[in-house]
C-alpha positions as CSV (number, residue, x, y, z in Angstrom):
1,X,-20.5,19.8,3.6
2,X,-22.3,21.3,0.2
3,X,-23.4,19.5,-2.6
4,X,-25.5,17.2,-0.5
5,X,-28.2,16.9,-3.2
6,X,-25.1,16.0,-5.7
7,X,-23.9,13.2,-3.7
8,X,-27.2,11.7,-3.2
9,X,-28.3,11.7,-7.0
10,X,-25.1,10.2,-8.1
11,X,-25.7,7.2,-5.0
12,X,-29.4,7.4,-6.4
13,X,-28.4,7.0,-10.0
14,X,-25.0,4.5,-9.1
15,X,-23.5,6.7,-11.3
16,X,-19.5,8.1,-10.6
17,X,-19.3,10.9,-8.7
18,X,-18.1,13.0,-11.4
19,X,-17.1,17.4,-11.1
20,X,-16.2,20.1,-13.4
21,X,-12.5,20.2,-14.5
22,X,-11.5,22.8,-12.3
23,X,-12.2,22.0,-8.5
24,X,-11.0,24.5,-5.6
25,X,-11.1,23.1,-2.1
26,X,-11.2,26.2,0.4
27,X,-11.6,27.7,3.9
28,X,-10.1,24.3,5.6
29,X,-6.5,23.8,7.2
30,X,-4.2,22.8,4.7
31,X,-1.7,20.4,6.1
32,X,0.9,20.3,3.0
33,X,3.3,18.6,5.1
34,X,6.3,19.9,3.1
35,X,5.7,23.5,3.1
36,X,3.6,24.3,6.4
37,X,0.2,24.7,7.2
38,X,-1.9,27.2,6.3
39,X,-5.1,28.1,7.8
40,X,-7.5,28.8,6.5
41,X,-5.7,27.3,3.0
42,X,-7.2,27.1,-0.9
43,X,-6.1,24.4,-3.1
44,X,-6.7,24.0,-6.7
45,X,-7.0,20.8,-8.5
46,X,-7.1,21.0,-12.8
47,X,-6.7,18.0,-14.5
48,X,-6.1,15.4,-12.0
49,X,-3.3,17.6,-10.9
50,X,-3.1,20.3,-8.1
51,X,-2.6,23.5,-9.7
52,X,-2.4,26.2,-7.0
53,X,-2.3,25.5,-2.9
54,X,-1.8,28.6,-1.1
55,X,-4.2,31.0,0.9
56,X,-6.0,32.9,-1.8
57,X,-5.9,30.3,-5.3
58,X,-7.7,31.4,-8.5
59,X,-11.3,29.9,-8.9
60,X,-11.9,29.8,-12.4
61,X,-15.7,30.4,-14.0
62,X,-17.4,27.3,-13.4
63,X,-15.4,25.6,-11.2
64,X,-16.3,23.2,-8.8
65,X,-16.5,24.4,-4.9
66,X,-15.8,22.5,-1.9
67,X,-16.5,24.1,1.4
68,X,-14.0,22.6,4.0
69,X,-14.3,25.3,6.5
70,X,-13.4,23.5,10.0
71,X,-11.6,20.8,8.4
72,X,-8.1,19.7,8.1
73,X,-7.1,19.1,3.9
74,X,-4.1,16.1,4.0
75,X,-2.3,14.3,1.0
76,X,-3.4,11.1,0.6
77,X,-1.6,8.5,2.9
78,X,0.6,5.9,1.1
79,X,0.6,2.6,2.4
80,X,4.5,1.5,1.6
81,X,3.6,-2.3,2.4
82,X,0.0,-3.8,1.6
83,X,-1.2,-7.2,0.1
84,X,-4.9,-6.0,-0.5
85,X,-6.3,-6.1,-4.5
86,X,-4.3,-9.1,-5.1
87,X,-5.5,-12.6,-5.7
88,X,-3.0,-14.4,-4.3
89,X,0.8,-13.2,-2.8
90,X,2.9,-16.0,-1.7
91,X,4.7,-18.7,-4.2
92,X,6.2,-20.6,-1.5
93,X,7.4,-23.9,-3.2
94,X,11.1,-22.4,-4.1
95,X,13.4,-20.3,-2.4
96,X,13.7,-17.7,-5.5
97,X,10.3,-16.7,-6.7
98,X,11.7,-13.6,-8.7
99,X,9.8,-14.3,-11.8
100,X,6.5,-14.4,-10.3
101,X,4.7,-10.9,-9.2
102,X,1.6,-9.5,-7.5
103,X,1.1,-7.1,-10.7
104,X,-0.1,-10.4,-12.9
105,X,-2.9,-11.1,-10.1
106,X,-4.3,-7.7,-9.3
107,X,-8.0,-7.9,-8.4
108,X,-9.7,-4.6,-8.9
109,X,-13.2,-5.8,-7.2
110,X,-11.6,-6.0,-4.0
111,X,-13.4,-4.3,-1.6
112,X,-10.8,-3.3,0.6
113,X,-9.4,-0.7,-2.0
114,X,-12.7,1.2,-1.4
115,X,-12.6,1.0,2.6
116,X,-8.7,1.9,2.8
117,X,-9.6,5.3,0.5
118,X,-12.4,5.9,3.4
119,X,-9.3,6.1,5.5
120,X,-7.7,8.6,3.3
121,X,-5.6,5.9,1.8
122,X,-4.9,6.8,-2.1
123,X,-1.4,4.5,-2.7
124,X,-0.7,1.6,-1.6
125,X,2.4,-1.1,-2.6
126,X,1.5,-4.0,-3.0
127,X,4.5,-6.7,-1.9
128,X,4.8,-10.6,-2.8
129,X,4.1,-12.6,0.8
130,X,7.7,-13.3,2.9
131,X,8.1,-17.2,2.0
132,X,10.7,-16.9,0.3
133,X,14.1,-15.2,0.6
134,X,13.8,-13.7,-2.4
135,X,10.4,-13.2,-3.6
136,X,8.2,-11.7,-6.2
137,X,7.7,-8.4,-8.1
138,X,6.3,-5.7,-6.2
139,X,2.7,-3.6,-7.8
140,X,2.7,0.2,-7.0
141,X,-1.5,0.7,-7.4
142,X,-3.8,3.8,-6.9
143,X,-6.9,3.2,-5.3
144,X,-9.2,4.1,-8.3
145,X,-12.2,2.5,-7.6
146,X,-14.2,1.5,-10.4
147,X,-11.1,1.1,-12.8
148,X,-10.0,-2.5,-14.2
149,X,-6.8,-4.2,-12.8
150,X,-4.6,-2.3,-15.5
151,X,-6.2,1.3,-14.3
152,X,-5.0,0.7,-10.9
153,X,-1.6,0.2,-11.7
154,X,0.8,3.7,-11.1
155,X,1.8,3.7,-14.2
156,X,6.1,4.9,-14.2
157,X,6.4,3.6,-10.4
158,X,9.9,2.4,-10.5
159,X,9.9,-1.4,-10.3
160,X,10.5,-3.3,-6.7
161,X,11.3,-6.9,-5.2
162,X,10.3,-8.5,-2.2
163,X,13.0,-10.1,-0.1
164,X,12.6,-11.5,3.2
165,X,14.4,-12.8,6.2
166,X,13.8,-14.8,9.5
167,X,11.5,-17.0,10.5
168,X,8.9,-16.9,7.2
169,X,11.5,-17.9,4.5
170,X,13.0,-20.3,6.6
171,X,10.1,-22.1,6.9
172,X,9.9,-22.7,11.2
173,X,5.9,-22.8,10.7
174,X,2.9,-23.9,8.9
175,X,4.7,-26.5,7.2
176,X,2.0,-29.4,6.8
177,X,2.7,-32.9,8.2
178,X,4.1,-35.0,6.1
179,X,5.6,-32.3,3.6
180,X,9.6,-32.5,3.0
181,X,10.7,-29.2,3.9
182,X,12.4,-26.6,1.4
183,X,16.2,-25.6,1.7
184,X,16.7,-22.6,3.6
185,X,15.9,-24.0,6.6
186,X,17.8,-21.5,9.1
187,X,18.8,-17.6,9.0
188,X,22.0,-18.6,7.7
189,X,20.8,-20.6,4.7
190,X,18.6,-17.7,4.0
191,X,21.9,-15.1,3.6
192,X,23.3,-17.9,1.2
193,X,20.0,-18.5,-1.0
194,X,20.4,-14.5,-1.4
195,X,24.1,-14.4,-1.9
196,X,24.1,-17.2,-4.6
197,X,21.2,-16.2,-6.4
198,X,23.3,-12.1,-6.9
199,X,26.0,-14.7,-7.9
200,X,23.8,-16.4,-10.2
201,X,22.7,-12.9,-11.7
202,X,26.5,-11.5,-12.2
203,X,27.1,-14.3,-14.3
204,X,24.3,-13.9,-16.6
205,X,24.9,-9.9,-16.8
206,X,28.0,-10.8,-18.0
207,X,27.0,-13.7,-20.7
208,X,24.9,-10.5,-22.1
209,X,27.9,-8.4,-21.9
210,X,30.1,-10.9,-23.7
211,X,27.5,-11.7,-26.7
212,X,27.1,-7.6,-26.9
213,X,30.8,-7.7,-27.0
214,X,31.0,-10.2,-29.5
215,X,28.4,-8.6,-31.8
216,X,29.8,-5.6,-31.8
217,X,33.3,-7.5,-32.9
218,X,30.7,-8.7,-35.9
219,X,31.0,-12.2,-34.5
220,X,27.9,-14.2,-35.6
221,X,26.6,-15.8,-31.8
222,X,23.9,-17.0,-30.5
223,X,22.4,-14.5,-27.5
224,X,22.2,-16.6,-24.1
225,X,19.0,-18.0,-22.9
226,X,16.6,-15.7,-21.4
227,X,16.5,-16.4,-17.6
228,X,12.9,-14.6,-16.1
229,X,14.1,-15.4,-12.4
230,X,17.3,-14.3,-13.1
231,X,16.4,-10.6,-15.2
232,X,14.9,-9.1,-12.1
233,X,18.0,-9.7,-9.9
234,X,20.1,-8.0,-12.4
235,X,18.2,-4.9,-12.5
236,X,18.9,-5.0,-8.8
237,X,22.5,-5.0,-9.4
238,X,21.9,-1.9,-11.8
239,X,20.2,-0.4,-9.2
240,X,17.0,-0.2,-11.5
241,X,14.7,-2.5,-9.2
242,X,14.2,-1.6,-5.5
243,X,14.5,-4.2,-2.7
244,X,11.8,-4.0,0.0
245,X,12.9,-7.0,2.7
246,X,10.8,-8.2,5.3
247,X,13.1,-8.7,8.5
248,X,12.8,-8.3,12.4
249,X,16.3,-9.3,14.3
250,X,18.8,-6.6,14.1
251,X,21.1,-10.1,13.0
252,X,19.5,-10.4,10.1
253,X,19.4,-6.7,9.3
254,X,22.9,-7.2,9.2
255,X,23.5,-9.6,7.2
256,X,21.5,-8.4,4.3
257,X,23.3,-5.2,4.5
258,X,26.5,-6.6,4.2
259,X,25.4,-9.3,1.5
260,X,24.0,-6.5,-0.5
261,X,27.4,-4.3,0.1
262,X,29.1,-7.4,-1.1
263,X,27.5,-6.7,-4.9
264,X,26.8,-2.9,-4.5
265,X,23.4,-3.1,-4.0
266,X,21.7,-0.4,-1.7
267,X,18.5,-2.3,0.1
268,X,15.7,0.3,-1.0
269,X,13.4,-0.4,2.3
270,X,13.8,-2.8,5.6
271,X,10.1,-3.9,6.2
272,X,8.9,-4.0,9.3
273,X,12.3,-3.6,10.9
274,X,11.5,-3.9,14.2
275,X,14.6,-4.5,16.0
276,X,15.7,-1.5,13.3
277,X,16.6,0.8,16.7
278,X,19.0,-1.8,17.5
279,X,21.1,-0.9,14.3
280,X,19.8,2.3,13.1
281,X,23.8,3.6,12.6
282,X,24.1,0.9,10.4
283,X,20.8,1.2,8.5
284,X,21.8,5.2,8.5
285,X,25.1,4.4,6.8
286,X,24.0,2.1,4.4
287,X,21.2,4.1,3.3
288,X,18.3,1.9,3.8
289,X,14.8,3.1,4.3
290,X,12.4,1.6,6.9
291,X,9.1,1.2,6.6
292,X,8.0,-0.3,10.4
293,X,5.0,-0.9,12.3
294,X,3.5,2.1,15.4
295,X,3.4,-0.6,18.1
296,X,3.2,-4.5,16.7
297,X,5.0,-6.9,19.2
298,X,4.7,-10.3,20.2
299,X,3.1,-12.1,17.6
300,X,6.1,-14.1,17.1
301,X,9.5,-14.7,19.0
302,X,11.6,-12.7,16.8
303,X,8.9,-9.9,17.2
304,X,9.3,-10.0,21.4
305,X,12.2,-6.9,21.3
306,X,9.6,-4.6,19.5
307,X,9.8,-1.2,20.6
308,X,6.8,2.1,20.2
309,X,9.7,4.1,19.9
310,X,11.3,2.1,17.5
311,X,10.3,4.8,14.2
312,X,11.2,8.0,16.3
313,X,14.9,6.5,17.0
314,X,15.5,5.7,13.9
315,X,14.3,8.5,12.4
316,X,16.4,10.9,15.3
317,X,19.6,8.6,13.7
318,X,18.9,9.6,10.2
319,X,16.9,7.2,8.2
320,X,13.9,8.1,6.4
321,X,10.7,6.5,8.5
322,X,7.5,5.4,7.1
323,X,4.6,3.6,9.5
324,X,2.7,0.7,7.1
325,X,-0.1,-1.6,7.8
326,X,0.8,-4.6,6.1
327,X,-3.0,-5.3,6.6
328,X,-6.4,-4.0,5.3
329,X,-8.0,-3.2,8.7
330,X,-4.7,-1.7,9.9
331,X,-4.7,0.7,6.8
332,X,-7.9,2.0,7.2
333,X,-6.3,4.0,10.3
334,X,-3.0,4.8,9.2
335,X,-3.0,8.7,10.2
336,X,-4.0,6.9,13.4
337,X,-1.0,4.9,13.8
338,X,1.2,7.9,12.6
339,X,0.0,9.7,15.8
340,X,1.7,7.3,17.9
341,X,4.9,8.8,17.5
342,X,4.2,11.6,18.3
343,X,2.8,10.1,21.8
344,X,5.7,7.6,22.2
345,X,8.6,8.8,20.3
346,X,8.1,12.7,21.1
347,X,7.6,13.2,17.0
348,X,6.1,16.9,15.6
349,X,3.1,16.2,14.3
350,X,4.6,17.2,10.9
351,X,7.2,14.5,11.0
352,X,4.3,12.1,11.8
353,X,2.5,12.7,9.0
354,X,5.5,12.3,6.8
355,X,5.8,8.9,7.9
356,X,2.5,7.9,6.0
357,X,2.7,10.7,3.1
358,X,5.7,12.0,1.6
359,X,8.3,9.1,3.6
360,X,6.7,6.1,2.1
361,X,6.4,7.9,-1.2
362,X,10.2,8.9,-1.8
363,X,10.7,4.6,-0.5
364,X,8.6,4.1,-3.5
365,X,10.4,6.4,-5.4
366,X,7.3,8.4,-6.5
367,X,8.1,11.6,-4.2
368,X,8.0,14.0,-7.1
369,X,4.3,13.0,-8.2
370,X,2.8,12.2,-4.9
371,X,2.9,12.3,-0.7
372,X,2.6,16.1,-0.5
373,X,0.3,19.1,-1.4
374,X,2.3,21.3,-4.2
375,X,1.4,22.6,-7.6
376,X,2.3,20.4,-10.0
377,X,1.6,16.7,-7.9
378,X,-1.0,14.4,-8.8
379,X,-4.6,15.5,-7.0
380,X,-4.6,12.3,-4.2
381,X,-5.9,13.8,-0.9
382,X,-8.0,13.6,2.0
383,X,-10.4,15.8,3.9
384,X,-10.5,15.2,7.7
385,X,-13.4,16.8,10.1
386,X,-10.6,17.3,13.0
387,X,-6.8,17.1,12.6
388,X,-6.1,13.3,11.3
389,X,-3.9,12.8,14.2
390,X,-6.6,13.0,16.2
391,X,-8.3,9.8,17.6
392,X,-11.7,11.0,16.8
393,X,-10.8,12.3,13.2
394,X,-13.1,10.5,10.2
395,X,-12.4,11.2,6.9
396,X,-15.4,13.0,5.1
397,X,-13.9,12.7,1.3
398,X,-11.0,11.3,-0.8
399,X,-9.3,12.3,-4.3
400,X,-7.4,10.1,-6.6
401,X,-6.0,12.1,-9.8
402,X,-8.3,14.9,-9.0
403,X,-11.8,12.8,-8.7
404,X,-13.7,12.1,-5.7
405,X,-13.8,8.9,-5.4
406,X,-15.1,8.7,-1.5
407,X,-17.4,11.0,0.7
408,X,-18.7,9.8,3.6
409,X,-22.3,11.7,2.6
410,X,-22.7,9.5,-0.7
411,X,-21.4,6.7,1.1
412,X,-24.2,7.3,3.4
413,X,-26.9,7.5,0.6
414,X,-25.9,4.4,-0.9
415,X,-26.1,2.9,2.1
416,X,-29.7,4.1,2.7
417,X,-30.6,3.2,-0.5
418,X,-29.1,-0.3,-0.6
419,X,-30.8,-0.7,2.9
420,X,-34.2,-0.1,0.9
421,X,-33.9,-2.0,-2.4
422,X,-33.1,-4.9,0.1
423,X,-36.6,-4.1,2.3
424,X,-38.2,-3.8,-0.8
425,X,-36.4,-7.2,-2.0
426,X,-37.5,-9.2,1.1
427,X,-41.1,-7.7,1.0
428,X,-41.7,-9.1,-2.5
429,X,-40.0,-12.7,-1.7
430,X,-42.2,-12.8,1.0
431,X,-45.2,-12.2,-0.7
432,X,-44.0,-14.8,-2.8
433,X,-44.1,-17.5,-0.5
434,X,-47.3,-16.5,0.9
435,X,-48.7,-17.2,-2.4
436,X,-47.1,-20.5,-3.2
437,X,-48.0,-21.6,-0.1
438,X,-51.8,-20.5,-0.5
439,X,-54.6,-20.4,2.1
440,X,-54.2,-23.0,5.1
441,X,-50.5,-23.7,4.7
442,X,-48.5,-21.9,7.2
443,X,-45.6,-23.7,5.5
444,X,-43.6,-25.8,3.2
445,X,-43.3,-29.3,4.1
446,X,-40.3,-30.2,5.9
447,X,-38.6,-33.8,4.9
448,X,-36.6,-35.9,8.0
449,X,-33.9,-33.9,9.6
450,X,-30.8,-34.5,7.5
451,X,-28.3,-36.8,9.1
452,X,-30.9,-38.6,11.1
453,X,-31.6,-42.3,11.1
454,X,-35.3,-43.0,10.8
């Protein structure tokens, strides 16, 4: 890689890693994922956006050059279901948690936001936990490391929910002895929390309807009461807020489907999903996304009729596929995990890679700014030293909004330099003790042993 010396001043300095407006990335394999590869490839990033990808791109005086002959250029992967950069994610003491949301307790000094973007990872959605049948507000972030809790926030990501079905809402473990346990208590009293609570929500659309109505009449009226649990189901109903539900059992997936066909809702993204093969005709019809796992199983009873091949069947029946992590180690190797369909399910390598790039971010409904390589989307992407299917592929550097905000060389040279100050560190506390203790003391006194009787 060039620009060695760079890197390892800015580590040097602790300084951002900061380069000239214009950056062109050339002589690498540019995986664009909606418009082929091209090899060797050029793109050019102005602005936080990519301005030009194509074989031969302009390079404008004074533009920054990146060297990735050898390597394989990627958008950056989108993790569609992630609870990382969040200080909490589960408000379990009610069934309906729909005024709560991750996006209030974002934590921007977690330090799994910088190890998922050495993984290539530049998006992730970040979901309220599954204790609840209907939980909280979803958090769309970017993984700008560095920024505050507001800067990582997508800013225009359409809003989402979390729903969730099975075991977790229904509460069949970790309840603590002695605690009274919470209504639902089975699958069935899960579909009615959910199908009272859209009941719940018509009726106060329409008290806003009827006080509009009455306005308009130039009645004098008192609006209705603001209800914050209620608001975010009714944007459901308007189609304006996107479900994500956690489920397993093709049962389940059933029922929510026809709940939500009940009030003309269209669930945005089954979670997980993994009995999703089982019903993918239905899933198909109803227009449902699923975001699943490569190969999870058997954590769980209602996880035991996981499949590998469950994202390649459902993908062959129409649905659009994503592969998540729903955990911070797992997301660290997504483009991993995307390369198991294409061992177990017979995928192209370009349909695998749309399952963590441009998949997940048309779930999200932020397809048009991100999940691909074309003029005109944001700058997030990853450079790969092999193909990122690969097993042994590493990521060498990451963009978010155009600025490099991983390399694997500066990474390196702040690890060598934290490695020193830390030598350097312990050298001087030593000599410290030496000198407290003074000449004949090998060492300080040492009182009884605690806990023992003397």
């Amino acid at each position: 890689m060039r620009h060695t010396k760079l890197f390892l001043a800015a580590a040097l300095l602790g300084a951002p890693l900061a380069f000239a407006q214009d950056t062109v990335i050339r002589g690498g394999t540019v995986l664009t994922v909606t418009e082929g590869t091209l090899s060797p490839g050029e793109v050019l990033i102005r602005d936080g956006k990519i301005a030009e990808v194509g074989t031969s791109v302009t390079v404008p005086d004074g533009a920054e050059v990146i060297d990735a002959t050898g390597m394989f250029v990627m958008p950056g992967i989108v993790d569609a279901h992630s609870h990382i950069a969040a200080e909490s994610i589960n408000e379990g003491s009610v069934a309906v948690s729909s005024m709560t949301g991750t996006g209030d307790v974002v934590d921007p000094y977690d330090v799994n936001i910088y190890r998922e973007l050495a993984g290539g990872v530049t998006v992730s959605n970040i979901l309220h936990g599954s204790a609840n049948p209907i939980g909280g507000l979803n958090v769309i972030i970017k993984h700008r490391w560095g920024a505050d809790a507001a800067g990582l926030v997508l800013e225009g990501a359409p809003p989402g929910i979390k729903f969730a079905l099975g075991e977790n809402p229904k509460r069949s473990r970790g309840m603590p002895a002695g605690v009274e346990r919470r209504y639902p208590a089975t699958r069935m009293g899960v579909q009615d929390v959910i199908r009272q609570a859209f009941i719940e929500a018509e009726a106060y659309r329409q008290e806003f309807a009827d006080y509009e109505a009455a306005q308009a009449r130039g009645e004098r009226v008192l609006p209705p009461r603001r209800d914050m649990k209620l608001e975010p189901l009714v944007e459901v109903l308007e189609g304006t807020r996107l479900v994500h539900a956690h489920c397993y059992r093709q049962d389940e997936i059933l029922q929510l489907l026809r709940v939500a066909e009940e009030f003309g809702v269209r669930i945005a993204t089954l979670q997980h999903v993994l009995e999703g093969y089982k019903v993918a005709n239905e899933i198909a019809a109803h227009g449902a996304g699923a975001s699943t796992f490569s190969d999870w199983w058997a954590y769980k009873v209602e996880a035991y009729d996981a499949i590998p091949h469950n994202a390649a069947l459902m993908t062959e029946r129409g649905i659009l596929v994503s592969i998540n992590s729903d955990s911070a180690e797992e997301a660290r190797h997504l483009n991993q995990e995307a390369a198991k369909t294409v061992k177990w399910g017979g995928m192209s390598e370009e349909e695998a890679l749309k399952m963590i790039t441009i998949n997940p971010a048309i779930q999200l409904g932020i397809g048009d700014r991100i999940g691909s390589l074309e003029a005109g989307k944001d700058a997030d992407l990853a450079i790969f030293d092999r193909h990122p299917l690969s097993t042994y592929a590493v990521n060498q550097m990451t963009f978010v909004d155009g600025e490099m905000l991983f390399s694997r060389e500066r990474d390196q040279a702040m690890r060598e330099t934290m490695a020193a100050e830390r030598a350097e560190l312990e050298e001087k506390l030593s000599e410290g003790d030496a000198a407290e203790r003074g000449p004949g003391r090998r060492g300080p006194r040492r009182g009884p042993r605690e806990g023992v009787r003397r």
